[in-house]
DRENDO-1510 file (C-alpha; in Angstrom, 1 decimal, always signed):
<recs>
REC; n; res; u; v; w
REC; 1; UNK; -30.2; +1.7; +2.3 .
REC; 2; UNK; -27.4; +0.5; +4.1 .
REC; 3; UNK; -23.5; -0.2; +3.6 .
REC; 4; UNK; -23.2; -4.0; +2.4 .
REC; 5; UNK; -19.7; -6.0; +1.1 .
REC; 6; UNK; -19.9; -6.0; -2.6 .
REC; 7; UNK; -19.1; -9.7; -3.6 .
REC; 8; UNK; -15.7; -10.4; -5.0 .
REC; 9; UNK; -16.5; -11.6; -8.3 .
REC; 10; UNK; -18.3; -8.0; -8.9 .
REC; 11; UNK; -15.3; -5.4; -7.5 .
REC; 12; UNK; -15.2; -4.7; -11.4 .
REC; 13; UNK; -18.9; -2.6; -10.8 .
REC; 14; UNK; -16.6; +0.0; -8.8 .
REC; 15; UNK; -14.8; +0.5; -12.1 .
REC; 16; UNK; -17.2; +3.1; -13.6 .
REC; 17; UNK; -16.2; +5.1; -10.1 .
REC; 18; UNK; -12.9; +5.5; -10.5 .
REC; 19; UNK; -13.1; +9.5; -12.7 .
REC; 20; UNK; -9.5; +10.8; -12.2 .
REC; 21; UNK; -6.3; +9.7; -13.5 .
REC; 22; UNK; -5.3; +9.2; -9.9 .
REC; 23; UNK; -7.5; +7.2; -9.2 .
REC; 24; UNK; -7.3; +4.6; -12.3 .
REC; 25; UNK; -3.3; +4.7; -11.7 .
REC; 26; UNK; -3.8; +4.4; -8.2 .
REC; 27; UNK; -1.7; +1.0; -7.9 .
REC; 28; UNK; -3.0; -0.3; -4.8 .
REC; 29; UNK; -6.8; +0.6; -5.3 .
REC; 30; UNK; -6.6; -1.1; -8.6 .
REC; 31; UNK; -5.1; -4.2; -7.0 .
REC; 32; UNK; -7.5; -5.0; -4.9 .
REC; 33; UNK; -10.5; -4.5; -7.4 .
REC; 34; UNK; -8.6; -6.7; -9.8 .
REC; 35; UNK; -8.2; -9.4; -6.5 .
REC; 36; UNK; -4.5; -9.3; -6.7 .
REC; 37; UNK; -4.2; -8.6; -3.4 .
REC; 38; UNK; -5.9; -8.5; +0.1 .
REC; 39; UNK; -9.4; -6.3; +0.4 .
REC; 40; UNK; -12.7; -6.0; +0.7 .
REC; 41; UNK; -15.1; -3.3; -0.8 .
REC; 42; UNK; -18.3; -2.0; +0.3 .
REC; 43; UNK; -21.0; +0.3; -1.7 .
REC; 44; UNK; -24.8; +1.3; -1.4 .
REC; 45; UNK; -25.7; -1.2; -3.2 .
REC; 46; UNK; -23.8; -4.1; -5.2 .
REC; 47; UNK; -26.1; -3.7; -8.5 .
REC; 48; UNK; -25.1; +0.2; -9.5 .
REC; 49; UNK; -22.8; +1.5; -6.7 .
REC; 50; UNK; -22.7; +4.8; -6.6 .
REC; 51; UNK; -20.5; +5.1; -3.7 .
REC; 52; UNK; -17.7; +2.8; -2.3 .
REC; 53; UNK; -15.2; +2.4; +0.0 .
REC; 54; UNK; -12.1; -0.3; -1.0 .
REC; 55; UNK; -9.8; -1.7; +1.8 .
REC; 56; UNK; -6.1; -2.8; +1.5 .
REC; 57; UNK; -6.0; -4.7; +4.3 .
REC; 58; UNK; -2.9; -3.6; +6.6 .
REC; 59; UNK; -2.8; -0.3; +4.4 .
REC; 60; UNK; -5.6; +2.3; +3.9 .
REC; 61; UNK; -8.9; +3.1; +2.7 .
REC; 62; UNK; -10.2; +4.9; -0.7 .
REC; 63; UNK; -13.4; +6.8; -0.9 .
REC; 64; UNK; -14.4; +6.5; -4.2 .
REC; 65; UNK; -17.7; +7.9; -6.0 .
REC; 66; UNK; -20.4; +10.3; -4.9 .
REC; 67; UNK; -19.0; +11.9; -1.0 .
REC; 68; UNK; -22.7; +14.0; -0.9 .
REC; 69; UNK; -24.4; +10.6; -1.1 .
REC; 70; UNK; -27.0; +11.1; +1.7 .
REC; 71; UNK; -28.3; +7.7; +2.3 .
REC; 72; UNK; -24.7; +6.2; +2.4 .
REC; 73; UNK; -23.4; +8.9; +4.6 .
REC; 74; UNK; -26.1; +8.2; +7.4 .
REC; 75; UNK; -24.9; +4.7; +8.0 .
REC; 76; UNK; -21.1; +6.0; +7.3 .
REC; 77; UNK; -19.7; +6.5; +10.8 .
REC; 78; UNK; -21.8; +3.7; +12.7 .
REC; 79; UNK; -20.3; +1.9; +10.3 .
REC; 80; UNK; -16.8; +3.2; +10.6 .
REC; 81; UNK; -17.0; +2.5; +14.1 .
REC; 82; UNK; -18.0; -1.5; +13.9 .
REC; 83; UNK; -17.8; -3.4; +10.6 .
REC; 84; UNK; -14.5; -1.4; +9.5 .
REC; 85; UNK; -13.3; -1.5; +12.9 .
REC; 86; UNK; -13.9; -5.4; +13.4 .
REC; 87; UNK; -12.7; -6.1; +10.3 .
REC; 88; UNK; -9.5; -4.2; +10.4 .
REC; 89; UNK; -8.9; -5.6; +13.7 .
REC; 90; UNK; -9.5; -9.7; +12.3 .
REC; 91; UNK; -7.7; -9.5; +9.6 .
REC; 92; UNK; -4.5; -7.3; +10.4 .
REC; 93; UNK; -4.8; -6.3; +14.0 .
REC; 94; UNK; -5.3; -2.5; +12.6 .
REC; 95; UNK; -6.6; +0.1; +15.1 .
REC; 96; UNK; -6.9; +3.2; +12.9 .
REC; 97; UNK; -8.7; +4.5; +10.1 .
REC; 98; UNK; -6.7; +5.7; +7.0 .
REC; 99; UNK; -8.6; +7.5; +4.5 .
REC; 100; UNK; -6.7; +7.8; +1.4 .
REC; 101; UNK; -8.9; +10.8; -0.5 .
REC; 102; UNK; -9.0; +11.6; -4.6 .
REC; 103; UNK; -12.1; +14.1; -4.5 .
REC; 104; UNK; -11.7; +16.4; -1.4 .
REC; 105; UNK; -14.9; +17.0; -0.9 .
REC; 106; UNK; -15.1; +13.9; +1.0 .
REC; 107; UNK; -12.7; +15.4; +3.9 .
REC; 108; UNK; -15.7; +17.4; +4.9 .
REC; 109; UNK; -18.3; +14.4; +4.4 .
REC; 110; UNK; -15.6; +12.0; +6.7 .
REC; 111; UNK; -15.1; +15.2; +9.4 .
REC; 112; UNK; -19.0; +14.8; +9.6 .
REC; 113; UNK; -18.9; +11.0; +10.7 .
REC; 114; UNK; -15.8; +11.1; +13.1 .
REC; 115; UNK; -17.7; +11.3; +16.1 .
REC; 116; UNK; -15.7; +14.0; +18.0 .
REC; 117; UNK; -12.5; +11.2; +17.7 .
REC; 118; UNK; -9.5; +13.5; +17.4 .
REC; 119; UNK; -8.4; +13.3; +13.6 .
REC; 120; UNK; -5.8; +14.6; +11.5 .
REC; 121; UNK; -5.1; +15.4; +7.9 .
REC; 122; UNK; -1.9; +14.1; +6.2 .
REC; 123; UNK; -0.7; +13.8; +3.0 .
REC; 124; UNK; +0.6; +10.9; +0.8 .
REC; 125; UNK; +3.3; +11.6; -1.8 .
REC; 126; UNK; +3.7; +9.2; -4.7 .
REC; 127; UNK; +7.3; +8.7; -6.7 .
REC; 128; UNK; +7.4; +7.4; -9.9 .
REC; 129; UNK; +10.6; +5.8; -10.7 .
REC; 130; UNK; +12.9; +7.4; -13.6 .
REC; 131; UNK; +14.3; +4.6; -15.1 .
REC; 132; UNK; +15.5; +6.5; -18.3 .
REC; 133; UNK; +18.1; +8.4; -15.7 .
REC; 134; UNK; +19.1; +4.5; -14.3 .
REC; 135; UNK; +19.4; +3.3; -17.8 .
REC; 136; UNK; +22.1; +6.1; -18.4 .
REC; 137; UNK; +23.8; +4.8; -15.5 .
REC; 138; UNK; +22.6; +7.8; -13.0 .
REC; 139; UNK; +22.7; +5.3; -9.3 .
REC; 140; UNK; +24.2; +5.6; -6.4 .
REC; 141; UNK; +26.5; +2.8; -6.4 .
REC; 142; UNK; +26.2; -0.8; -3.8 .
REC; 143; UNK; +27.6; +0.0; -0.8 .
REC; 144; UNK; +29.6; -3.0; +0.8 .
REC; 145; UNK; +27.7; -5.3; +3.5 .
REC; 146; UNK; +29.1; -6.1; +6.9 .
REC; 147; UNK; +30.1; -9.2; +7.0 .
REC; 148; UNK; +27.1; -10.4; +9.3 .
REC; 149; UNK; +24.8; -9.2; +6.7 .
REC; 150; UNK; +23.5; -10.9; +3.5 .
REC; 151; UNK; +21.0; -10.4; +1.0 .
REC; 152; UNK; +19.0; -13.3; -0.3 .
REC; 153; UNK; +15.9; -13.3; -2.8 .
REC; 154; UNK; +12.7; -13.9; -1.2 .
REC; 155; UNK; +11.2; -17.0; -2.1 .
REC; 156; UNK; +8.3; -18.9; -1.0 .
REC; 157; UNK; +10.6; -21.4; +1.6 .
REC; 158; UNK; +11.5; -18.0; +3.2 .
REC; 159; UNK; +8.7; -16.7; +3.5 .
REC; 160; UNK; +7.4; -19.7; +5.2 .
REC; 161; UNK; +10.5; -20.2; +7.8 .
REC; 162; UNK; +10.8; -16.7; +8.9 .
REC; 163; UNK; +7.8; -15.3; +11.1 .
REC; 164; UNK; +8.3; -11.7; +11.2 .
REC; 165; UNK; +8.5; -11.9; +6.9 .
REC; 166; UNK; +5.1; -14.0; +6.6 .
REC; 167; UNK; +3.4; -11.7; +8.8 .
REC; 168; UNK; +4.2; -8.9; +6.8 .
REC; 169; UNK; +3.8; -10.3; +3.3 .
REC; 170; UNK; +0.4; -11.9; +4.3 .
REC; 171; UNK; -1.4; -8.7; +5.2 .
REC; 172; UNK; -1.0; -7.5; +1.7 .
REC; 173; UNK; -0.7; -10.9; -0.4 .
REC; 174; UNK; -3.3; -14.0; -0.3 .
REC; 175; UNK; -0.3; -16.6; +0.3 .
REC; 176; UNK; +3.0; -17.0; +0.2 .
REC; 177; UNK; +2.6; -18.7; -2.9 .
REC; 178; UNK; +0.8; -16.0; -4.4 .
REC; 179; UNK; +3.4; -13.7; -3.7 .
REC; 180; UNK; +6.0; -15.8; -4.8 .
REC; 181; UNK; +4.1; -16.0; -8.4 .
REC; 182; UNK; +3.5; -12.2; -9.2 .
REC; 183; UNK; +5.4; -10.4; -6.9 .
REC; 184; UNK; +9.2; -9.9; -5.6 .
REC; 185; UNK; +11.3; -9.0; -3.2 .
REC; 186; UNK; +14.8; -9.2; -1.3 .
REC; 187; UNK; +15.8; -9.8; +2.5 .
REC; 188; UNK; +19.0; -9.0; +4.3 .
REC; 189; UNK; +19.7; -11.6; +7.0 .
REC; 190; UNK; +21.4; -11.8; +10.0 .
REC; 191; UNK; +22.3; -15.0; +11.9 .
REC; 192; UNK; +19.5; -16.6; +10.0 .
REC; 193; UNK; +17.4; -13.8; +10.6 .
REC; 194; UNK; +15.3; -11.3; +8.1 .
REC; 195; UNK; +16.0; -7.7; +9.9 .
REC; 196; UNK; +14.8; -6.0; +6.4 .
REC; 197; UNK; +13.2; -6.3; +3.5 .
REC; 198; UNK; +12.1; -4.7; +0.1 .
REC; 199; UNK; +9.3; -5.9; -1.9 .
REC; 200; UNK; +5.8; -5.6; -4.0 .
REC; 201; UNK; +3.1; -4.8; -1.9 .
REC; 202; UNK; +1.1; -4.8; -4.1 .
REC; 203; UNK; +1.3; -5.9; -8.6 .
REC; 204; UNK; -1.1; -3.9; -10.4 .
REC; 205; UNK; -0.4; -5.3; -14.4 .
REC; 206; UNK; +3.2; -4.6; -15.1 .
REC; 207; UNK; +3.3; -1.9; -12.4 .
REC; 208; UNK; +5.0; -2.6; -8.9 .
REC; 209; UNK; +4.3; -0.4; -5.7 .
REC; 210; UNK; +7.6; -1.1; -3.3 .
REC; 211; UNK; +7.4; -1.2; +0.2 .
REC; 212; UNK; +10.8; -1.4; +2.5 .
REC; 213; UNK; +10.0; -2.6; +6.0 .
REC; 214; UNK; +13.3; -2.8; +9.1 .
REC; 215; UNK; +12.4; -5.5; +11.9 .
REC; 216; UNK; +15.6; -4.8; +13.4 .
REC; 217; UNK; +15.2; -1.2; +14.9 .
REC; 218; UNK; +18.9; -1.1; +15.9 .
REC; 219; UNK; +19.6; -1.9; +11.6 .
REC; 220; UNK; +18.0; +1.0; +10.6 .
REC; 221; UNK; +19.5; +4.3; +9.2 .
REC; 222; UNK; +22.5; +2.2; +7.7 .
REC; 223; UNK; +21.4; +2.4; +4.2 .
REC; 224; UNK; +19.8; -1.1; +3.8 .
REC; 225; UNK; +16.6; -0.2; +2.4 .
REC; 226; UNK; +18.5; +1.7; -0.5 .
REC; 227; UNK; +21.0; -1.1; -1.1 .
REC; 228; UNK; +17.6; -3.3; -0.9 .
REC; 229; UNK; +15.8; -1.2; -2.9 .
REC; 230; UNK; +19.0; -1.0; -5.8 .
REC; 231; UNK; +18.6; -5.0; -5.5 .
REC; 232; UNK; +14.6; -5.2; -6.3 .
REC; 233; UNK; +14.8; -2.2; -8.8 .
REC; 234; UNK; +17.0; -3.7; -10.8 .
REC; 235; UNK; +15.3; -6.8; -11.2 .
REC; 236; UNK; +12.2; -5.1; -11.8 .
REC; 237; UNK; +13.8; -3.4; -14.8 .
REC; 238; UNK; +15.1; -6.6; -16.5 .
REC; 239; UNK; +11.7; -8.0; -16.4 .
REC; 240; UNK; +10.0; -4.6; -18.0 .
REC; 241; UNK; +8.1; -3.7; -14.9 .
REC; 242; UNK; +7.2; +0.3; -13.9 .
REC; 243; UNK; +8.2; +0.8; -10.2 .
REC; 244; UNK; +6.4; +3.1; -7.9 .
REC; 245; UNK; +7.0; +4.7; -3.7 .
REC; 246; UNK; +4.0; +6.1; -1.9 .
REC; 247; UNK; +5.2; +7.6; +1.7 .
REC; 248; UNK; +3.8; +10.0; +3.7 .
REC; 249; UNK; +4.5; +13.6; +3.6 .
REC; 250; UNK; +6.3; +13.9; +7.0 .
REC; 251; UNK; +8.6; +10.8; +6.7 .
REC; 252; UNK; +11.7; +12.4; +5.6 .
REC; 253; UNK; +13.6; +9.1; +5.7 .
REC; 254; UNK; +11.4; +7.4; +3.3 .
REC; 255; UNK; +11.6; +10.5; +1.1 .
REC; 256; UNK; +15.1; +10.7; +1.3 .
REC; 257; UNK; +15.2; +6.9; +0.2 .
REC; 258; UNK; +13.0; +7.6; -2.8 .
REC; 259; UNK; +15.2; +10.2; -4.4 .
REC; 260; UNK; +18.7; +8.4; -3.7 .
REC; 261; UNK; +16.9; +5.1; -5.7 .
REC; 262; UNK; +16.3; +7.3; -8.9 .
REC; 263; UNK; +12.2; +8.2; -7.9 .
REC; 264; UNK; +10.7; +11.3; -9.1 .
REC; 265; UNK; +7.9; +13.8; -7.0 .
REC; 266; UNK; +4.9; +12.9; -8.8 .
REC; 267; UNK; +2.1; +14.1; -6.7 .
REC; 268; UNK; +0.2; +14.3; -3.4 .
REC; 269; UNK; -3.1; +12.8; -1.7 .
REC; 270; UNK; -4.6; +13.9; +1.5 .
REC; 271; UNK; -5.0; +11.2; +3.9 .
REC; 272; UNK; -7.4; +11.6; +6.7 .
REC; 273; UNK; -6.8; +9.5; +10.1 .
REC; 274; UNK; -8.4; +8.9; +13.3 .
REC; 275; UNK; -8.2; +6.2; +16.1 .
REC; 276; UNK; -11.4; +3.5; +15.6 .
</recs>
């Protein structure tokens, strides 16, 4: 048996393999197996899988099913090391393997595989936002901009005359266009210029996973991803959509960010990472 790509119109298959209630609300797994967004999936075998592994492109990976599957875990790190390594490279320029892990049994099953690559074990927190507190009026009020600063929605004919923007938004999204139809966002500009933005990475149903990205380095730590953030959370709450934050463990900024916007600590996931 070897690893193959399951084809797109059967991602549904991997359904049966999803056991936890993290892994069903996972919003960017379930994404990608509903072909919102940008992935690929691979199993044992595309009739019954019994094992997979699902990849956001420009994100992460999920392990999903059986992690003492034998015949799977043969082929696993030749594989690591040139399908998913050729194929993170084509399609986002990505260099490292990020494992996001549900059953922790697989840590041991992915140590196995790694080839004697130095590897380390993070963990990814997820935020759910309390929008009952932001109802009653609990937020941190809009700071003032600088007058060199703006912020403008983010529409398709944005998207499509700033570079750095459509770089980002296609690793995650199809298209511009497809963006532009189920998911949101807003920009600050600068002489013409996106230096930040806030947006869906990824639409699973009603529920939006945010994702704040600075191209300006020397615009960061000023507070525009949480006067961003205000900007896309309210919208999402007048259209009757859930909002989520996934950061790491160690990024303290993001954190930080998280809490001033109204999220709450949900829970954590161990991530496991190496260099291809």
């Amino acid at each position: 048996m070897m690893i193959v790509t399951l084809p797109k119109d059967s991602y549904e298959k991997i359904n049966k393999l999803l056991v936890s209630q993290y892994e069903k609300n996972e919003n960017v797994l379930n994404a990608i197996i509903s072909g919102m967004n940008r992935g690929i999936i691979y199993v044992d075998q595309v009739e019954e899988p019994r094992t997979a592994i699902v990849y956001a492109v420009g994100l992460e990976y999920f392990l999903l099913g059986d992690p003492e599957n034998e015949p799977f875990n043969r082929h696993l790190g030749h594989f690591i090391s040139t399908q998913l390594k050729q194929d993170s490279m084509d399609l986002c320029g990505g260099t490292w393997f990020i494992s996001r892990i549900f059953d922790e049994r697989w840590k041991e099953t992915v140590e196995k595989v790694v080839n004697g690559r130095s590897y380390f074990v993070d963990y990814s927190v997820y935020y759910e936002l309390d929008s009952i507190q932001i109802e009653k009026g609990v937020k941190h009020s809009l700071q003032i901009l600088e007058d060199e600063y703006s912020i403008v929605k983010i529409t398709e004919g944005l998207i499509h005359t700033h570079e750095n923007l459509r770089d980002e938004l296609t690793e995650y999204w199809s298209s511009a266009e497809t963006f532009n139809q189920y998911g949101l966002g807003y920009a600050v500009l600068s002489n013409e210029k996106v230096i930040s933005a806030c947006y869906s990475c990824c639409v699973n149903g009603d529920r939006h996973e945010v994702y704040v990205a600075t191209f300006d380095k020397k615009a960061r730590n000023n507070g525009l991803a949480t006067l961003l953030g205000q900007r896309y959370i309210d919208e999402c709450l007048e259209r009757g959509f859930s909002v989520y934050w996934t950061t790491d463990e160690s990024n303290e900024p993001s954190k930080r960010v998280a809490e001033k916007l109204g999220f709450n600590y949900s829970h954590r996931l161990m991530s496991f990472e190496f260099e291809f």
